[in-house]
C-alpha positions as CSV (number, residue, x, y, z in Angstrom):
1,X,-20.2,22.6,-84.5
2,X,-19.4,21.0,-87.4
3,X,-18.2,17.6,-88.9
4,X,-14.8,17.6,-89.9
5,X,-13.2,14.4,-90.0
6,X,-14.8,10.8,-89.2
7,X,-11.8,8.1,-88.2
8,X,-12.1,4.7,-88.1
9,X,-9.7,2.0,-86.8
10,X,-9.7,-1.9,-85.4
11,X,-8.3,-3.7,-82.4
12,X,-8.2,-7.0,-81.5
13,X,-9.5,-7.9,-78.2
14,X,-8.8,-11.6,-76.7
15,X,-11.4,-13.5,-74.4
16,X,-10.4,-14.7,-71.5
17,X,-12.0,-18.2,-72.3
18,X,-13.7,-19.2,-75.5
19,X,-17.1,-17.9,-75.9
20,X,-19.7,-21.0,-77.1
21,X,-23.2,-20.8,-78.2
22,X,-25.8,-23.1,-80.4
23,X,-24.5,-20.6,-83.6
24,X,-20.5,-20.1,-82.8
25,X,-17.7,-20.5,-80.9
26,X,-15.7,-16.8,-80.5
27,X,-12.0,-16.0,-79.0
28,X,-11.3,-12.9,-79.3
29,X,-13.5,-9.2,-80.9
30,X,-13.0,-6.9,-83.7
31,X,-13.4,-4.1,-82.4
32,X,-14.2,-1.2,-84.9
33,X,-13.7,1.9,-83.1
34,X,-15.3,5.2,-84.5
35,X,-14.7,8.8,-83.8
36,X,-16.5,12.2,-85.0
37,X,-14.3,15.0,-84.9
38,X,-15.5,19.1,-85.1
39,X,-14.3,22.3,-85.5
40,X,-14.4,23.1,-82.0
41,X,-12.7,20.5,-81.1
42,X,-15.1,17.8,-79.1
43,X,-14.8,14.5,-80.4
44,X,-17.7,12.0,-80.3
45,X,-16.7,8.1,-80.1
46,X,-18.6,4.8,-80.7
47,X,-17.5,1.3,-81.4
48,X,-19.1,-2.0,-83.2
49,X,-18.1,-5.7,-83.7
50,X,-18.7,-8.1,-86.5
51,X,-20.8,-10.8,-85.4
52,X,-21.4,-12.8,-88.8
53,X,-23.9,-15.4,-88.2
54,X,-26.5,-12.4,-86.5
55,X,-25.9,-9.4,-88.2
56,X,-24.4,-10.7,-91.2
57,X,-22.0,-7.8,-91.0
58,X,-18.2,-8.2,-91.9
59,X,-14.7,-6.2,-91.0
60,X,-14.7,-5.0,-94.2
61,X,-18.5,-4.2,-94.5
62,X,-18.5,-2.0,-91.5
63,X,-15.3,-0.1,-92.2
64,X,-16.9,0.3,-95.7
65,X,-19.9,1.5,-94.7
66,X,-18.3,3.6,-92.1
67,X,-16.0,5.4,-94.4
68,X,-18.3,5.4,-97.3
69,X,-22.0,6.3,-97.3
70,X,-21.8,7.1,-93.9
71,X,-19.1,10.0,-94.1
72,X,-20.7,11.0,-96.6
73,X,-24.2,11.7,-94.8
74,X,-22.2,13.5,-92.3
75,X,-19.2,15.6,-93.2
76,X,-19.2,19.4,-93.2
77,X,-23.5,19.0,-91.0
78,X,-23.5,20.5,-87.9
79,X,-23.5,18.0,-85.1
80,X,-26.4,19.6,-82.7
81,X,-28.8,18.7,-85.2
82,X,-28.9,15.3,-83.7
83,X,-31.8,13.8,-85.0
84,X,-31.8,14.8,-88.2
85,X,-28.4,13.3,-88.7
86,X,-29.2,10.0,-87.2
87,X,-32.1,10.1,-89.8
88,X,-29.5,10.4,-92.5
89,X,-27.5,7.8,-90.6
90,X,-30.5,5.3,-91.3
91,X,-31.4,5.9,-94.4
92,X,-27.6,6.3,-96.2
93,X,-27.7,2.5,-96.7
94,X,-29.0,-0.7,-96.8
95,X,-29.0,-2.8,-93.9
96,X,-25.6,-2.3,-91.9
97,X,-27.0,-1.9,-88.4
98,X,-23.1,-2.5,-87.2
99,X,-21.8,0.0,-88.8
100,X,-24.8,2.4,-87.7
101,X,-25.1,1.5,-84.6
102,X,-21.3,2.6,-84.0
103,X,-21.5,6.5,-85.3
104,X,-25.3,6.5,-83.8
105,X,-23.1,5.9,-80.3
106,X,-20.0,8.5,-81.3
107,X,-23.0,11.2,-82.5
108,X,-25.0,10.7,-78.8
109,X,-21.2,10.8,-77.3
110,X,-20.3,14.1,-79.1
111,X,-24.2,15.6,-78.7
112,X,-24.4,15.1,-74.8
113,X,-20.4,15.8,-74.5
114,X,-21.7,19.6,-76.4
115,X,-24.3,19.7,-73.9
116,X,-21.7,19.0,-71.1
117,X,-24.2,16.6,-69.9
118,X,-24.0,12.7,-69.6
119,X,-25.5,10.6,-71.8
120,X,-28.3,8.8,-69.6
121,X,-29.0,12.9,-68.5
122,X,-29.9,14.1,-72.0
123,X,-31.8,10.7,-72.4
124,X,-33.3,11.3,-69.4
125,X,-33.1,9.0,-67.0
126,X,-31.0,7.1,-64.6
127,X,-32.6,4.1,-63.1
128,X,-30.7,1.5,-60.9
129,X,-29.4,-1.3,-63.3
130,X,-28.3,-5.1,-62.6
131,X,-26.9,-7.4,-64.9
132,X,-26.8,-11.0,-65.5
133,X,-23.6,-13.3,-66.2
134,X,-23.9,-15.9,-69.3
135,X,-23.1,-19.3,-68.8
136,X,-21.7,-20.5,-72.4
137,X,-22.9,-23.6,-73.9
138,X,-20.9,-26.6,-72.8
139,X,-20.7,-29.9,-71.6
140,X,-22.9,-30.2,-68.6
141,X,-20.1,-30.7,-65.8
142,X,-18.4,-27.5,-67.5
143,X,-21.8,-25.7,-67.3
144,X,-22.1,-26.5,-63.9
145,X,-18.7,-25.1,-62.9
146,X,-19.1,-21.8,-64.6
147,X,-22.5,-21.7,-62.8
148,X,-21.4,-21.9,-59.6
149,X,-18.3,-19.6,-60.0
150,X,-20.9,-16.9,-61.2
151,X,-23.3,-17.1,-58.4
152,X,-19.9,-16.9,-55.9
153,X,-18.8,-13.5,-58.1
154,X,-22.7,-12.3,-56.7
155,X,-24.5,-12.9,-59.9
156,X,-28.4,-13.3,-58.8
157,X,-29.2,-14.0,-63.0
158,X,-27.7,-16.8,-65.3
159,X,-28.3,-16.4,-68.8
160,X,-27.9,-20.2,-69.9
161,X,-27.0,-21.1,-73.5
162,X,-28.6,-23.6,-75.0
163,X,-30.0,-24.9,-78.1
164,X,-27.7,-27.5,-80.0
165,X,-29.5,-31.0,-78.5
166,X,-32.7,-30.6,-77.0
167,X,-32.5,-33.8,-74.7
168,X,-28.8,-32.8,-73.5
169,X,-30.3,-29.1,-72.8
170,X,-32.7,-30.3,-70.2
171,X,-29.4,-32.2,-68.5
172,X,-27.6,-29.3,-68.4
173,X,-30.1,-27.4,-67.1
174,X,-30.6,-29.7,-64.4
175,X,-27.3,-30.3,-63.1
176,X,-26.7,-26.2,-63.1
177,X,-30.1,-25.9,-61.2
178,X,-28.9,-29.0,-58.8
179,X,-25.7,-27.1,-57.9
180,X,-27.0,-23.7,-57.1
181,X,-28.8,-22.1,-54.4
182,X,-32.3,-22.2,-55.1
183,X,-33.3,-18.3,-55.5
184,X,-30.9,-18.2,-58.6
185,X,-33.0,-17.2,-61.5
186,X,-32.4,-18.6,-64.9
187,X,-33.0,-17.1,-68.5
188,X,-32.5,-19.5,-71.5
189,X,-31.0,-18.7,-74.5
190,X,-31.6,-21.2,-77.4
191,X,-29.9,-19.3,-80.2
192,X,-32.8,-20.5,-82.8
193,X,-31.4,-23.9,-82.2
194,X,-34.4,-25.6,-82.0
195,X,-37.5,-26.4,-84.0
196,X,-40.9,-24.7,-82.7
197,X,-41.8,-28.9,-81.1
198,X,-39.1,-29.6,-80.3
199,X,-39.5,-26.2,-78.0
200,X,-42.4,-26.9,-76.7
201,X,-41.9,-30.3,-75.6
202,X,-38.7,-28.6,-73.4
203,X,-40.1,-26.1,-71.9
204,X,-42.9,-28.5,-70.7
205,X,-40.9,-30.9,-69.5
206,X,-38.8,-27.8,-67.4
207,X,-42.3,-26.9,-66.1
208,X,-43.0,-29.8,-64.9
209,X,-39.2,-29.6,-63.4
210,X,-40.5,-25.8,-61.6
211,X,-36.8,-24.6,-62.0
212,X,-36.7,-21.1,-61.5
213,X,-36.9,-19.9,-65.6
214,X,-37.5,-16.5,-66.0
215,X,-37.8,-17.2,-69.9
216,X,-36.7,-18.8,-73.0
217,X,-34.9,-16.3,-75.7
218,X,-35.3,-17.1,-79.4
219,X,-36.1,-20.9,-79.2
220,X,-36.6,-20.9,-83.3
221,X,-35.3,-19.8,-86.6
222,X,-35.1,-15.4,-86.5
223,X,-37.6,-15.5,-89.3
224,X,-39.9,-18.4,-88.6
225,X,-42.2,-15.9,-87.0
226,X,-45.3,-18.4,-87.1
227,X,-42.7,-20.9,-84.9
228,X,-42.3,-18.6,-82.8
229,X,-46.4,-17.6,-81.9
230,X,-46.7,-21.4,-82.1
231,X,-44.0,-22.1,-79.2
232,X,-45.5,-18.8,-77.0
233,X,-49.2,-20.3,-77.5
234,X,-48.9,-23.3,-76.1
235,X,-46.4,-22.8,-73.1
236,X,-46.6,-21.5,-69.9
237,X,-43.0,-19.5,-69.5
238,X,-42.5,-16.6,-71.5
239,X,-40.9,-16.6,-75.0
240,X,-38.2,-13.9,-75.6
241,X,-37.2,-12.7,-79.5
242,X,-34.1,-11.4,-80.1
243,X,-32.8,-12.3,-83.5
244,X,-35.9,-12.3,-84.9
245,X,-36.2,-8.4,-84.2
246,X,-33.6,-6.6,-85.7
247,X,-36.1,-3.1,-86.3
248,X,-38.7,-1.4,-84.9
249,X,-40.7,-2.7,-88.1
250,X,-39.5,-6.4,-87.1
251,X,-40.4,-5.5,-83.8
252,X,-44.4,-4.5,-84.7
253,X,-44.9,-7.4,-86.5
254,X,-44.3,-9.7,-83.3
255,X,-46.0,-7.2,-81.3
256,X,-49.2,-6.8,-83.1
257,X,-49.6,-10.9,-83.7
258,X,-48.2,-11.4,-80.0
259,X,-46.2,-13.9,-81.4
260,X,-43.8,-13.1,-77.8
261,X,-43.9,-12.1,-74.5
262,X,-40.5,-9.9,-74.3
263,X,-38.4,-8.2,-76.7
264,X,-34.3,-8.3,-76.5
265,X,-33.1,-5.1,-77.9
266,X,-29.1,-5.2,-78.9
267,X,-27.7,-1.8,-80.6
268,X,-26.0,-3.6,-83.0
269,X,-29.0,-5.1,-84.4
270,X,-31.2,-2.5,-84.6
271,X,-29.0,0.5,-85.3
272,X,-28.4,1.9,-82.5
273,X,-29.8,4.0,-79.6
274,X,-32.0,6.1,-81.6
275,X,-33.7,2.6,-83.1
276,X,-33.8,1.5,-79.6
277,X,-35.9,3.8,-78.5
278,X,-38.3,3.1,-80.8
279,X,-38.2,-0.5,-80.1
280,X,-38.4,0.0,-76.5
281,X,-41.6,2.4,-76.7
282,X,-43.5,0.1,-79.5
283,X,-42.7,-2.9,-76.9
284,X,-44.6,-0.3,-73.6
285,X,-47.4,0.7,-76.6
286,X,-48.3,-3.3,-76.4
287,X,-47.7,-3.7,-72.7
288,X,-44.6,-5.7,-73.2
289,X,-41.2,-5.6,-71.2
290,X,-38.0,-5.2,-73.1
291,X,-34.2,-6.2,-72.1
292,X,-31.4,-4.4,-73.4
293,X,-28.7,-7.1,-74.5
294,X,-24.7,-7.1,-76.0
295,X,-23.3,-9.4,-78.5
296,X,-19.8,-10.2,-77.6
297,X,-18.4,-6.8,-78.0
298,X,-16.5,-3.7,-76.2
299,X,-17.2,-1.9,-73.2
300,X,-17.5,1.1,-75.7
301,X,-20.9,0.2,-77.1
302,X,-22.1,-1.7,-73.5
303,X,-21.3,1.7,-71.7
304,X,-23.8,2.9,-74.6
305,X,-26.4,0.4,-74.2
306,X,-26.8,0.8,-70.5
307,X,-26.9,4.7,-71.1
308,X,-29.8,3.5,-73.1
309,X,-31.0,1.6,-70.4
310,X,-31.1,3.5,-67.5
311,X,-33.0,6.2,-69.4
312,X,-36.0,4.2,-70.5
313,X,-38.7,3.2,-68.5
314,X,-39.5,-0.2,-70.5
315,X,-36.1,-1.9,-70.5
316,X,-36.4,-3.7,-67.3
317,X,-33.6,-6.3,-68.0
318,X,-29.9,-6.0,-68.7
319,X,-27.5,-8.1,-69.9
320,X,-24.4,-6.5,-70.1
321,X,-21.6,-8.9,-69.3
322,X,-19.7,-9.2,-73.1
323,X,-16.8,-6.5,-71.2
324,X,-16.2,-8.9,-68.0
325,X,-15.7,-12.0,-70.8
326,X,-12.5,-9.6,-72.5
327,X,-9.0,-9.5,-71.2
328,X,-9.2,-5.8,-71.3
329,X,-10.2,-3.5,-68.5
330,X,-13.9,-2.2,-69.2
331,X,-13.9,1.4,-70.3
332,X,-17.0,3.4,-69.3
333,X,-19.3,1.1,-67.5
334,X,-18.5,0.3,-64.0
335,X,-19.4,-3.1,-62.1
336,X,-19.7,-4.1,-58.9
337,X,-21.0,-8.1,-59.0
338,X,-24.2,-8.0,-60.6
339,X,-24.5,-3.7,-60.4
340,X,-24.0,-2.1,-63.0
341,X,-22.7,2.0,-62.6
342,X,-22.3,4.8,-65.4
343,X,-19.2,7.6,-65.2
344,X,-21.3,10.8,-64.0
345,X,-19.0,12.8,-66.8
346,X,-19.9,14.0,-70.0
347,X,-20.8,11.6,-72.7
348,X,-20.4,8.3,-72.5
349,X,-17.8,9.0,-69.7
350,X,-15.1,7.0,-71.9
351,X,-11.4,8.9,-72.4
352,X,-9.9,7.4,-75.3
């Protein structure tokens, strides 16, 4: 089974209302769609977004990448010899996680699709998975709205944005958590918008609130790795990363200083599901929980992610609502409120 032919092309994909957050304000996707043809005629897809101020990947970097070093890894190898291809995936560039990520998704499409299997079977697992909806970051009124509209569409999880004003944070975490039924957990998102005291002198005063937090993601700069030890050891509530770990190299060196308490895996950061899987068992070697998470991006790679998901025993959390933000219909992933469901056909069980 055989390479033959890689293709890559781009849609846009409108929002159905502006995406906000402490780094950028988003309206619509790129969405860079890949597939990996053979000579027997299965075809293996993925698909990838450029997300500038995260990734630092462009259009034109991914498309370059994609058609470049990356076709070049893979033409004419035979496509059952998974894991030595997504080796050669990883180490045909430089950085470029977008772009890997997105042909690490079409090679697990076209490998499981061989195997006539679906993806989450030749991962191997299946687990029940829930989702959370984000609330983006807004004025407080508009915060509150969204909120409540969520918790009516039977969201049990809001992932708040925060981070651009830490004073004006705390009010709009209060008037969400004043208009909401009390068994509504939160998870804050910061962005790295704030500085490591400023941090901790929110999170106490939320504390002292006792607002239903589950945690607080990436409260300081991705690389200010000392911040971030600094914020965990001197609060109570957990501290997510998920900038600040991009690899499973990233990922040790927050694990072995315990510089967090959770780990946010995205497959666009890290490379995709192969990567992830590293991530996700260093995280269970050091006895901490992971969540799988989705930059604003297609149901392609979300259907992959939660593939991901339901397979491995140390991503407990999900948050996989980037599709239900899109004017499109999701492809792949199926939800139902806050469940989550994966097509039972081969692949990623996505006809495109």
């Amino acid at each position: 089974m055989k390479i033959v032919k890689i293709e890559v092309a781009t849609e846009l994909c409108p929002l159905r209302v502006p995406f906000k957050t402490a780094l950028r304000t988003a309206y619509e996707i790129e969405n860079i769609l890949v597939k990996v043809h053979t000579d027997n005629g299965l075809m293996g897809i993925g698909a990838t977004v450029p997300t500038w101020v995260i990734t630092g990947d462009s259009k034109e970097s991914i498309v370059a990448a994609l058609e470049g070093p990356i076709t070049n890894a893979l033409l004419n190898q035979d496509a059952r010899n998974l894991n030595v291809l997504l080796l050669k995936v990883q180490k045909s560039c430089i950085n470029n996680s977008s772009a890997k990520a997105a042909i690490d998704i079409a090679l697990h499409d076209l490998f499981a699709k061989w195997l006539n299997q679906p993806l989450y079977a030749v991962l191997g697992g299946n687990k029940p998975l829930t989702t959370c909806m984000t609330i983006g970051l807004d004025d407080p009124i508009v915060m509150k709205q969204a909120a409540m509209d969520a918790v009516a569409q039977g969201f049990s999880a809001l992932k708040i944005k925060v981070g651009n004003a830490p004073d004006k944070d705390i009010e709009r975490i209060s008037t969400i958590v004043d208009a909401i039924p009390s068994h509504i957990r939160l998870r804050l998102d910061a962005n790295q918008g704030w500085k490591a005291k400023d941090a901790i002198r929110v999170i106490h005063e939320l504390e002292r609130l006792a607002f239903n937090i589950d945690w607080v993601e990436q409260p300081v700069h991705a690389k200010d790795f000392e911040g971030m030890k600094y914020v965990t050891d001197h609060v109570n509530m957990k501290i997510m990363a998920d900038e600040s770990v991009f690899s499973p190299q990233e990922a040790f060196a927050l694990l072995k200083d315990r510089c967090v308490d959770l780990l946010n895996i995205k497959l666009l950061k890290c490379g995709g599901i192969s990567e992830a899987i590293k991530i996700a068992d260093l995280g269970a070697l050091y006895g901490v929980e992971c969540m799988i998470g989705s930059m604003m991006e297609s149901s392609i790679s979300v259907t992959a992610a939660a593939h991901f998901a339901a397979s491995h025993p140390n991503v407990l959390y999900c948050d996989f609502d980037a599709p239900l933000w899109l004017t499109e219909s999701p492809r792949g992933i199926i939800y139902q409120g806050e469940d989550v469901k994966l097509p039972d056909t081969m692949g990623l069980g996505i006809i495109i």
